[in-house]
PyMOL Python script that loads the backbone (N, CA, C, O; Angstrom):
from pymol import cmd

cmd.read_pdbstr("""\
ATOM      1  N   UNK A   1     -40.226  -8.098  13.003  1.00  0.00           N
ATOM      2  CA  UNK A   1     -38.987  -7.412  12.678  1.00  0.00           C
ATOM      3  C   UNK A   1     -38.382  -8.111  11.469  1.00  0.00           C
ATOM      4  O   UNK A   1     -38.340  -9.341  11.442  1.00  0.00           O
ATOM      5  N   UNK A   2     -37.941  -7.417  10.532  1.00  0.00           N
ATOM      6  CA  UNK A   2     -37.130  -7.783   9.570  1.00  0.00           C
ATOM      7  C   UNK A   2     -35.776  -8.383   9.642  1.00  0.00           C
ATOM      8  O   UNK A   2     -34.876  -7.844  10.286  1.00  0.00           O
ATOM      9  N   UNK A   3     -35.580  -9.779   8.820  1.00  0.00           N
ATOM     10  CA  UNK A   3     -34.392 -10.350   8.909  1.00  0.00           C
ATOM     11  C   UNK A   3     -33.396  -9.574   8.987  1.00  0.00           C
ATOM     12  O   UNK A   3     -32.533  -9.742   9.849  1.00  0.00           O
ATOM     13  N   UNK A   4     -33.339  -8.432   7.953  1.00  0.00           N
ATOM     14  CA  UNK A   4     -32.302  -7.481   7.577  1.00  0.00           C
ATOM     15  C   UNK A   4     -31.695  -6.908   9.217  1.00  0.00           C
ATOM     16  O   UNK A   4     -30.720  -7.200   9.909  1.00  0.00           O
ATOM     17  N   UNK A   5     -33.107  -5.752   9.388  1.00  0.00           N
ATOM     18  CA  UNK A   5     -33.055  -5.177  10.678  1.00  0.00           C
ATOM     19  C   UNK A   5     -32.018  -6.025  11.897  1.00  0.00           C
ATOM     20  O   UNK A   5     -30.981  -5.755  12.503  1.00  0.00           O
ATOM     21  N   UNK A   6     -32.676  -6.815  11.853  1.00  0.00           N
ATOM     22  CA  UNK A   6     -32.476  -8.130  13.004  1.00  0.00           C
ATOM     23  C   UNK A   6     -30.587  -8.141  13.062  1.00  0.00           C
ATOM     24  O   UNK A   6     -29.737  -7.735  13.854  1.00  0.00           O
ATOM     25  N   UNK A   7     -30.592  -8.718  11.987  1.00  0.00           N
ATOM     26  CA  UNK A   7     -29.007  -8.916  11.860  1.00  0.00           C
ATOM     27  C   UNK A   7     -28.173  -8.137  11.802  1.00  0.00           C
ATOM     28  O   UNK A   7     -27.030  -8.557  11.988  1.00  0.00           O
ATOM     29  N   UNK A   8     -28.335  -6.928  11.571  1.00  0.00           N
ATOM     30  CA  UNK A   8     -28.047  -5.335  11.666  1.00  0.00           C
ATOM     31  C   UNK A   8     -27.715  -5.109  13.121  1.00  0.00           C
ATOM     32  O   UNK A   8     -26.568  -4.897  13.514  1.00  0.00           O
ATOM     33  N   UNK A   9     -28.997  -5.175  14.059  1.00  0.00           N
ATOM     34  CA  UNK A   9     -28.872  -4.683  15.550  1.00  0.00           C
ATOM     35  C   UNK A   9     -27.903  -6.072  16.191  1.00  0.00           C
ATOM     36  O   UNK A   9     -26.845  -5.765  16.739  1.00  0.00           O
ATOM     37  N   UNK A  10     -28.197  -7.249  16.130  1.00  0.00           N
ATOM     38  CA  UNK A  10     -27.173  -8.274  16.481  1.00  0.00           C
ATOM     39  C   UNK A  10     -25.757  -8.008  16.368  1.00  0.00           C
ATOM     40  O   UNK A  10     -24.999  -8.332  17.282  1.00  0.00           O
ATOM     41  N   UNK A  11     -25.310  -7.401  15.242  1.00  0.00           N
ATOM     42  CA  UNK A  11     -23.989  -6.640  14.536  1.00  0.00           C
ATOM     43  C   UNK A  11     -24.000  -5.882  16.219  1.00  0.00           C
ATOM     44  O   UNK A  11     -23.274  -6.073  17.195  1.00  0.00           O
ATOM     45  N   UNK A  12     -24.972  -5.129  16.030  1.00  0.00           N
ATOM     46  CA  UNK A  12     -24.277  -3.449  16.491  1.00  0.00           C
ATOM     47  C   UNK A  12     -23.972  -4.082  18.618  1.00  0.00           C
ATOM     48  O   UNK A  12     -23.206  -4.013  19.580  1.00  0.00           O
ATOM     49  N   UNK A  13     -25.206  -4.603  18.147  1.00  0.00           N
ATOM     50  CA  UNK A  13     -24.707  -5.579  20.316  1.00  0.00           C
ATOM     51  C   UNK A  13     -23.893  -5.956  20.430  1.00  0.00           C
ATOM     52  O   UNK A  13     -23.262  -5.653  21.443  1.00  0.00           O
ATOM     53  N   UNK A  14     -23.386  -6.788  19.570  1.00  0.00           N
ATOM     54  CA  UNK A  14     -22.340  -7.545  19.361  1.00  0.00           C
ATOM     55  C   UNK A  14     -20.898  -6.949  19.560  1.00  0.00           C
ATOM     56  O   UNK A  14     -20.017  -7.377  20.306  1.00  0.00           O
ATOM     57  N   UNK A  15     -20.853  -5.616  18.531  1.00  0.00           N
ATOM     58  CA  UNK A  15     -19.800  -4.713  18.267  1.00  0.00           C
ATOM     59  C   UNK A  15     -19.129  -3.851  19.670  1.00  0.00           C
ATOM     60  O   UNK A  15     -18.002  -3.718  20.146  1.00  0.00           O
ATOM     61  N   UNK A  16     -20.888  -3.236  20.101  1.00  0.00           N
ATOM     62  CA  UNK A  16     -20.312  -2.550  21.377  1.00  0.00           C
ATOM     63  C   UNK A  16     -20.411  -3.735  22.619  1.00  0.00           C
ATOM     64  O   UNK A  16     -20.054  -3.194  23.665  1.00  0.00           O
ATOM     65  N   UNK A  17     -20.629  -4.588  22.755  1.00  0.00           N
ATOM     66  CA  UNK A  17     -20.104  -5.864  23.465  1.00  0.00           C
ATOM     67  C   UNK A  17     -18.524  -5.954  23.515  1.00  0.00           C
ATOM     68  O   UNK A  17     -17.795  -5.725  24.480  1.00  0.00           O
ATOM     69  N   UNK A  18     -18.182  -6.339  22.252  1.00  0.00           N
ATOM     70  CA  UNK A  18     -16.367  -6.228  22.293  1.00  0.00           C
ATOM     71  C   UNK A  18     -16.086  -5.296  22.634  1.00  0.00           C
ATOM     72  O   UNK A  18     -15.118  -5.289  23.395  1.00  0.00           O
ATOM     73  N   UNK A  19     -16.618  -4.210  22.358  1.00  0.00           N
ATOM     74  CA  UNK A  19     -15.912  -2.725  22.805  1.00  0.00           C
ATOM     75  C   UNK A  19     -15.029  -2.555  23.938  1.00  0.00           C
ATOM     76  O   UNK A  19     -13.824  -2.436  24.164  1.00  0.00           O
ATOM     77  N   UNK A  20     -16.776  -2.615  24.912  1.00  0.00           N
ATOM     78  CA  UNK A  20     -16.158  -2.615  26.652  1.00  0.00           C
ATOM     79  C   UNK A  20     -15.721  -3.787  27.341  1.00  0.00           C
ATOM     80  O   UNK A  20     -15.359  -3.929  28.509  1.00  0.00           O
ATOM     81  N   UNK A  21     -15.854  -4.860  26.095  1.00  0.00           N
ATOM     82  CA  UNK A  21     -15.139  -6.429  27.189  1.00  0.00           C
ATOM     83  C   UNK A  21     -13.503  -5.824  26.587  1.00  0.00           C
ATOM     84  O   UNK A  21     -12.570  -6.061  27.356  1.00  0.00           O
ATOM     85  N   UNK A  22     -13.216  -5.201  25.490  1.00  0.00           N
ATOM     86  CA  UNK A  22     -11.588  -4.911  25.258  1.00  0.00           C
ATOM     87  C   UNK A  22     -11.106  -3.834  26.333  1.00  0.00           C
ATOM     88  O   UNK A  22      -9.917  -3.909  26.643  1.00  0.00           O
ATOM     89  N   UNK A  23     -12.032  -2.639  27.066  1.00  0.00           N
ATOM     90  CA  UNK A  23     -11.758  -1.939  27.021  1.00  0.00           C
ATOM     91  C   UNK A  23     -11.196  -2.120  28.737  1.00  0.00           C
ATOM     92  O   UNK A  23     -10.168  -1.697  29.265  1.00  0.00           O
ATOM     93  N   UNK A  24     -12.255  -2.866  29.265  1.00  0.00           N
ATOM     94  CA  UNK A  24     -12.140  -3.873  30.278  1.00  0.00           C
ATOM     95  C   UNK A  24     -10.747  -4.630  30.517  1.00  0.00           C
ATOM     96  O   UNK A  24     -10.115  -4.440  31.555  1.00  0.00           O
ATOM     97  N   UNK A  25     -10.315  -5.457  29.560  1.00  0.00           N
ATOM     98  CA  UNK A  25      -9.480  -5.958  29.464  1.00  0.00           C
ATOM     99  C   UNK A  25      -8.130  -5.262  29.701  1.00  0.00           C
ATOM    100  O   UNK A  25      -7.267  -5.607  30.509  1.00  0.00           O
ATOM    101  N   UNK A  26      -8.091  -3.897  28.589  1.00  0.00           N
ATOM    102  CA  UNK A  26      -6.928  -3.139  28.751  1.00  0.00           C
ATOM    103  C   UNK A  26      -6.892  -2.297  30.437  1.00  0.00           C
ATOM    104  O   UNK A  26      -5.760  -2.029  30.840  1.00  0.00           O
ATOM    105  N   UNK A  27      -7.658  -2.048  31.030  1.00  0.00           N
ATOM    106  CA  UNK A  27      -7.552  -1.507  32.533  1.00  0.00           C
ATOM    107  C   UNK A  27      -6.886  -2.668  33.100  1.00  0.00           C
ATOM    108  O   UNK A  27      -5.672  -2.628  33.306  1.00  0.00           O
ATOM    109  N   UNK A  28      -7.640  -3.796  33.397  1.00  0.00           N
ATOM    110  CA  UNK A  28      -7.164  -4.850  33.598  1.00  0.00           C
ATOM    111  C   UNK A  28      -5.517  -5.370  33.674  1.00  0.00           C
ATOM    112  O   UNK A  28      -4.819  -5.726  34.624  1.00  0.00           O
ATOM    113  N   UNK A  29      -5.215  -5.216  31.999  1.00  0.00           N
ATOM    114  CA  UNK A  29      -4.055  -5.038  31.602  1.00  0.00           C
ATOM    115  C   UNK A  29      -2.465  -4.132  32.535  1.00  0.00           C
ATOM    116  O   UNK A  29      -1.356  -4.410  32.992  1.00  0.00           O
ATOM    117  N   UNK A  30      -3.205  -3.207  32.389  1.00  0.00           N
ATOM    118  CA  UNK A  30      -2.748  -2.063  33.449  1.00  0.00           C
ATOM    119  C   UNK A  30      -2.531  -1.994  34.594  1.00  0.00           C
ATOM    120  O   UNK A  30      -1.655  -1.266  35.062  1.00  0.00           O
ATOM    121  N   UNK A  31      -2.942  -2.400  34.964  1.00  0.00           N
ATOM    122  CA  UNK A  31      -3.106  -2.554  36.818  1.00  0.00           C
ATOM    123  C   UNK A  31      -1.989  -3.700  37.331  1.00  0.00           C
ATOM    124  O   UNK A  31      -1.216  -3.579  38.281  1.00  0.00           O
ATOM    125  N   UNK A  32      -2.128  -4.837  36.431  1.00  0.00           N
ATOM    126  CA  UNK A  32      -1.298  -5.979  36.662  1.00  0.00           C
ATOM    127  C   UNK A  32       0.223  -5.160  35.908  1.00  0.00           C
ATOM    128  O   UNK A  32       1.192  -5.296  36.655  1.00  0.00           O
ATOM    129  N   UNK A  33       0.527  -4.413  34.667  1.00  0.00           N
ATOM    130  CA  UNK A  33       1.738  -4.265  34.525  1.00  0.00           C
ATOM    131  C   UNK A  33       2.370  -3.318  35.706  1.00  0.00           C
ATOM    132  O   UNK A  33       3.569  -3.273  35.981  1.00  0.00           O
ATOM    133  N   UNK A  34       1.299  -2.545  36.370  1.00  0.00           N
ATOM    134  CA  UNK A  34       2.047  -1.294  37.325  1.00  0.00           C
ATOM    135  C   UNK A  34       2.330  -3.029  38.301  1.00  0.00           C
ATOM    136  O   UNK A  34       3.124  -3.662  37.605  1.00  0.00           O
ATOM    137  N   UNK A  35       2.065  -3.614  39.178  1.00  0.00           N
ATOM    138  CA  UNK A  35       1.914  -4.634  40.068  1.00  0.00           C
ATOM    139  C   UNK A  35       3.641  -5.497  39.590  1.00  0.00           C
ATOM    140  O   UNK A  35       4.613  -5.524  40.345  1.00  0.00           O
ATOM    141  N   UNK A  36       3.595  -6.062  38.288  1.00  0.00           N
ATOM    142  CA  UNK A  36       4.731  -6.734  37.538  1.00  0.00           C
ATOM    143  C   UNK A  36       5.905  -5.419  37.662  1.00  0.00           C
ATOM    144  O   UNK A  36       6.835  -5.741  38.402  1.00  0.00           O
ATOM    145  N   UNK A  37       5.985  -4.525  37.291  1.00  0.00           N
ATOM    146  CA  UNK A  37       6.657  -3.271  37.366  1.00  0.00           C
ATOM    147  C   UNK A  37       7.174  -3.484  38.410  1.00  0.00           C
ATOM    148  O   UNK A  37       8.218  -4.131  38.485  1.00  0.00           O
ATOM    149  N   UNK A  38       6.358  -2.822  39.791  1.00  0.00           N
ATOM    150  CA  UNK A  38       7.024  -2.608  40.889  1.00  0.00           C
ATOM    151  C   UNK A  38       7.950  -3.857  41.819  1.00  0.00           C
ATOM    152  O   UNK A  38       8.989  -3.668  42.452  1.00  0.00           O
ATOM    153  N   UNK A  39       7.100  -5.295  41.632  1.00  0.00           N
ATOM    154  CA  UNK A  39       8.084  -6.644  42.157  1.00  0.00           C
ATOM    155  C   UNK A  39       9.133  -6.837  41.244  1.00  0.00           C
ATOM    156  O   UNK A  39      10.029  -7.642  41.496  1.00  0.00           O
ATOM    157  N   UNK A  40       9.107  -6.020  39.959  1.00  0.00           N
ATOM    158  CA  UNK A  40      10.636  -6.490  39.058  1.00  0.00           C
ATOM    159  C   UNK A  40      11.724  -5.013  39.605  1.00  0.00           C
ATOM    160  O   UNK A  40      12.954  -5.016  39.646  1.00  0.00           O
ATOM    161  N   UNK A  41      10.902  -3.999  39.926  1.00  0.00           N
ATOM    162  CA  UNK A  41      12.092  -2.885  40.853  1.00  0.00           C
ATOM    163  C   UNK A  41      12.470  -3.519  41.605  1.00  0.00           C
ATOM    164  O   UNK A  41      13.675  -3.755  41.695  1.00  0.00           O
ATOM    165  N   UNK A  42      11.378  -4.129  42.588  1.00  0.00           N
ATOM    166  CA  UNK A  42      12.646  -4.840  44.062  1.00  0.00           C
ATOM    167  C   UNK A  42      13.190  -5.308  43.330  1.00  0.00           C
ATOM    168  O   UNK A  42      14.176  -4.591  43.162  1.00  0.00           O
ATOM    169  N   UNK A  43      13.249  -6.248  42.592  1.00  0.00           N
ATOM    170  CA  UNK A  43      14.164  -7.631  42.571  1.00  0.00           C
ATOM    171  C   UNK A  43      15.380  -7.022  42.022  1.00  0.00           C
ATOM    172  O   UNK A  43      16.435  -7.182  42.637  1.00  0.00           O
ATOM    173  N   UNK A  44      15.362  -6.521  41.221  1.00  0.00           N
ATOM    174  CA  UNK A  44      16.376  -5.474  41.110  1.00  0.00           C
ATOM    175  C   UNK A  44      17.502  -5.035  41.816  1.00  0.00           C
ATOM    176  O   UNK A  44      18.696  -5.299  41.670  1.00  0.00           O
ATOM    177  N   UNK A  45      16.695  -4.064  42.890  1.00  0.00           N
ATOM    178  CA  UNK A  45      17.569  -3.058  43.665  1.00  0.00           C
ATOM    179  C   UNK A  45      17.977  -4.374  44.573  1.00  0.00           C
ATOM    180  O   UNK A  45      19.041  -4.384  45.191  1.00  0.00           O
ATOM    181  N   UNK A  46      17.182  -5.331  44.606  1.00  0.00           N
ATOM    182  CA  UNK A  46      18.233  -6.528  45.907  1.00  0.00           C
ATOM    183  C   UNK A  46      19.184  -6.831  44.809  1.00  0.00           C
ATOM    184  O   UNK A  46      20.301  -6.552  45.244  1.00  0.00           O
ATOM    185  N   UNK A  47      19.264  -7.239  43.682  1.00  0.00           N
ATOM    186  CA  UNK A  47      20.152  -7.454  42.580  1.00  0.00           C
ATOM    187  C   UNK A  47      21.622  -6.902  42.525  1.00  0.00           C
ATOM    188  O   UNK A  47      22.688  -7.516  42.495  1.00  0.00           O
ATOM    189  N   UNK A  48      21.305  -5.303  42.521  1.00  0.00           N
ATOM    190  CA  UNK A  48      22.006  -4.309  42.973  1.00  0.00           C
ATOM    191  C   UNK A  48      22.894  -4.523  43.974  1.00  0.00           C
ATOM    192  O   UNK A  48      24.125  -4.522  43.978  1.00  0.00           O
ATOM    193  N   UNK A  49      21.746  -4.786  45.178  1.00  0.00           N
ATOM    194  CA  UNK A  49      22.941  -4.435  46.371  1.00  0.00           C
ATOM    195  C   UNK A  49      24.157  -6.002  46.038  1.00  0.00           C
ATOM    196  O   UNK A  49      25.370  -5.790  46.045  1.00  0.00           O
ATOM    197  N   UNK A  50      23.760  -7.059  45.846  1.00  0.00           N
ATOM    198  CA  UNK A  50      24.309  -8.304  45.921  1.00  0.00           C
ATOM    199  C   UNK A  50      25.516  -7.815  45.339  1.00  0.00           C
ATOM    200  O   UNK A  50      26.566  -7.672  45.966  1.00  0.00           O
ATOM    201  N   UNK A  51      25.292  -7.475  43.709  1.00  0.00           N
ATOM    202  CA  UNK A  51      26.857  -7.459  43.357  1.00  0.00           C
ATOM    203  C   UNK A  51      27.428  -6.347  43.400  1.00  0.00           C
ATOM    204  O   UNK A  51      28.521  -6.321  42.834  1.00  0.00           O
ATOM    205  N   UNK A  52      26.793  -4.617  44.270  1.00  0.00           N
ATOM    206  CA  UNK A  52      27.750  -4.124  45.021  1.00  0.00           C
ATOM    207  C   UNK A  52      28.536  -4.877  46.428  1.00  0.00           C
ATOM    208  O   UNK A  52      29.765  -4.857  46.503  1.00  0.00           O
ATOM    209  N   UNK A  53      27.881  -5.383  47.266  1.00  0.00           N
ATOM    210  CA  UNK A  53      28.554  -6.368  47.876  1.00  0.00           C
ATOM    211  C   UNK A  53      30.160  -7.015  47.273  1.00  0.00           C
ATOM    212  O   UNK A  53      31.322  -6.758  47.585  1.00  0.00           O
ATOM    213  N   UNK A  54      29.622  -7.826  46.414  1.00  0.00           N
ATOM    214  CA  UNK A  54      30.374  -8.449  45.534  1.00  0.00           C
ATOM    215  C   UNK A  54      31.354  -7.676  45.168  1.00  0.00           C
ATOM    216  O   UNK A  54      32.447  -8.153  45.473  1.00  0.00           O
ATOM    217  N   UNK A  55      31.391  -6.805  44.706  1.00  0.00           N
ATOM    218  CA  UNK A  55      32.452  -5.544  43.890  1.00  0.00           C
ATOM    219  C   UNK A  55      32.977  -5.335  45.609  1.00  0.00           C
ATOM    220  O   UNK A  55      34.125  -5.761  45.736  1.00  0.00           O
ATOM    221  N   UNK A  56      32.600  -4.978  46.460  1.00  0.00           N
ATOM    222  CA  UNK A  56      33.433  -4.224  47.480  1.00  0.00           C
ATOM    223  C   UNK A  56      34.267  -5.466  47.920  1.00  0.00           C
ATOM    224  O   UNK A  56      35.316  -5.042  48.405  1.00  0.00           O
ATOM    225  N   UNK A  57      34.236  -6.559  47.941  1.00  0.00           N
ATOM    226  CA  UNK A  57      34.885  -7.678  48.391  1.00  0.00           C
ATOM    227  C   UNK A  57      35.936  -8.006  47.230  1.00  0.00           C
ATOM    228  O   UNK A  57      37.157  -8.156  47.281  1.00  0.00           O
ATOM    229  N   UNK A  58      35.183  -8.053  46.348  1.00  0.00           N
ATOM    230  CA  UNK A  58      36.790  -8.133  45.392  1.00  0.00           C
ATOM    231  C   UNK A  58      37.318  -7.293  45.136  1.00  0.00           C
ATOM    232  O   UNK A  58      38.030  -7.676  44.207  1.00  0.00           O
ATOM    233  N   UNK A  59      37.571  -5.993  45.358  1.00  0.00           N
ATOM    234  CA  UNK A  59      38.299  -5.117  45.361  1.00  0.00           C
ATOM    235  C   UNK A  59      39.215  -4.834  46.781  1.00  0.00           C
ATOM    236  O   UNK A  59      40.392  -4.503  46.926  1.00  0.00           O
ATOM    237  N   UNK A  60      38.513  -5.018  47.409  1.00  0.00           N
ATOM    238  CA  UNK A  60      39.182  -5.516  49.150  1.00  0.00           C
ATOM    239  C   UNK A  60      40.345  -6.740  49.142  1.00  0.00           C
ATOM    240  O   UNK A  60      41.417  -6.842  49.738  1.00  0.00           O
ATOM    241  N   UNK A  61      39.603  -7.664  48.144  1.00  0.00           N
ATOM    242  CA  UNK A  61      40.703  -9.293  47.962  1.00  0.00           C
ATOM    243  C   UNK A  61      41.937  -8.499  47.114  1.00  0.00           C
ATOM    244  O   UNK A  61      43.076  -8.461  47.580  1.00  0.00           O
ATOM    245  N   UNK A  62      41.679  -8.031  46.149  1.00  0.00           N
ATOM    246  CA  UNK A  62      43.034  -7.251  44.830  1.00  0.00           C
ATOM    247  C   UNK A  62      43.519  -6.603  45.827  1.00  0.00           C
ATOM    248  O   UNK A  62      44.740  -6.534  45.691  1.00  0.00           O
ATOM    249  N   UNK A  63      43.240  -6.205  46.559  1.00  0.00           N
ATOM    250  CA  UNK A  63      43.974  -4.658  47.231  1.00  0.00           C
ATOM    251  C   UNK A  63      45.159  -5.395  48.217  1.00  0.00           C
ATOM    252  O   UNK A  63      46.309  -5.016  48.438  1.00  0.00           O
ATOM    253  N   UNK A  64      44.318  -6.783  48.800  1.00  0.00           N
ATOM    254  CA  UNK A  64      44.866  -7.692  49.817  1.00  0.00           C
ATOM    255  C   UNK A  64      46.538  -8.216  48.941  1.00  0.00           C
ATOM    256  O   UNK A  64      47.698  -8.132  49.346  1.00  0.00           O
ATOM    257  N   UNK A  65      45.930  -8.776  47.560  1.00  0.00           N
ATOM    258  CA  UNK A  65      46.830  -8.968  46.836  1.00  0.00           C
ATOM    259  C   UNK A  65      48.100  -7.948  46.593  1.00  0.00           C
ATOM    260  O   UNK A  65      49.272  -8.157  46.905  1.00  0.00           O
ATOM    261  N   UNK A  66      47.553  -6.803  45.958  1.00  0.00           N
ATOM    262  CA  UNK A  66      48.658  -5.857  45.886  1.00  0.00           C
ATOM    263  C   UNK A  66      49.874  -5.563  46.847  1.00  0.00           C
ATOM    264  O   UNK A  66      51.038  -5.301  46.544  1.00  0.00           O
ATOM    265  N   UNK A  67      49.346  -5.666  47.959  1.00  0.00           N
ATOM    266  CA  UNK A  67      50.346  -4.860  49.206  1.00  0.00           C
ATOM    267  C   UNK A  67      50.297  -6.002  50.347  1.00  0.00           C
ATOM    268  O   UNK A  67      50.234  -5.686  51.535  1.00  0.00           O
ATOM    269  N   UNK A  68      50.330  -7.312  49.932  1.00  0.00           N
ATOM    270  CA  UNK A  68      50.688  -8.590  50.840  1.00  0.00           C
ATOM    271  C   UNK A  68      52.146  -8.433  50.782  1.00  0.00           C
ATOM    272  O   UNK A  68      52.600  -7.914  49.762  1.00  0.00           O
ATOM    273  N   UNK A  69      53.090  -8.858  51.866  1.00  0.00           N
ATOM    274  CA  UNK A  69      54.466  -9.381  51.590  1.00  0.00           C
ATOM    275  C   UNK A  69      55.042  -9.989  50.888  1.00  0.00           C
ATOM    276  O   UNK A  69      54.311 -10.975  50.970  1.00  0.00           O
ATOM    277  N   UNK A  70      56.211 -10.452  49.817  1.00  0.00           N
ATOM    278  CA  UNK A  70      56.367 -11.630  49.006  1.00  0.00           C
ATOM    279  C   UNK A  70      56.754 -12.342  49.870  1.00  0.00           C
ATOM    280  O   UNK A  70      57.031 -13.516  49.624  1.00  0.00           O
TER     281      UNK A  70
END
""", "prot")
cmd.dss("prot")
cmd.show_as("cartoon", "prot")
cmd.util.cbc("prot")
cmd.orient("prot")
């Protein structure tokens, strides 16, 4: 086989080698952002409830304030 040839087909293995190790990679990619996605929703919606919590209590304390006796 010719040097030329040779280094030619090495190229082309080579080329579609990266192909499907990228292509690989990006599924890969994917799967873990849906996974990261959904544990950053919880954390969230518990986020949520905390400082609705929070809001209903201090608005309960102001209200306490407003209409206490002097």
């Amino acid at each position: 086989m010719d040097g030329g040839v040779a280094a030619v087909l090495a190229a082309i293995v080579t080329a579609i080698g990266a192909i499907i190790i990228a292509i690989m990679q990006f599924r890969s990619m994917r799967e873990e952002n849906r996974t990261d996605h959904g544990i950053v929703a919880a954390r969230l919606d518990h986020v949520i409830d905390i400082v609705s919590g929070t809001s209903t209590k201090l608005t309960s304390h102001l209200d306490w304030h407003l209409t206490k006796e002097s």
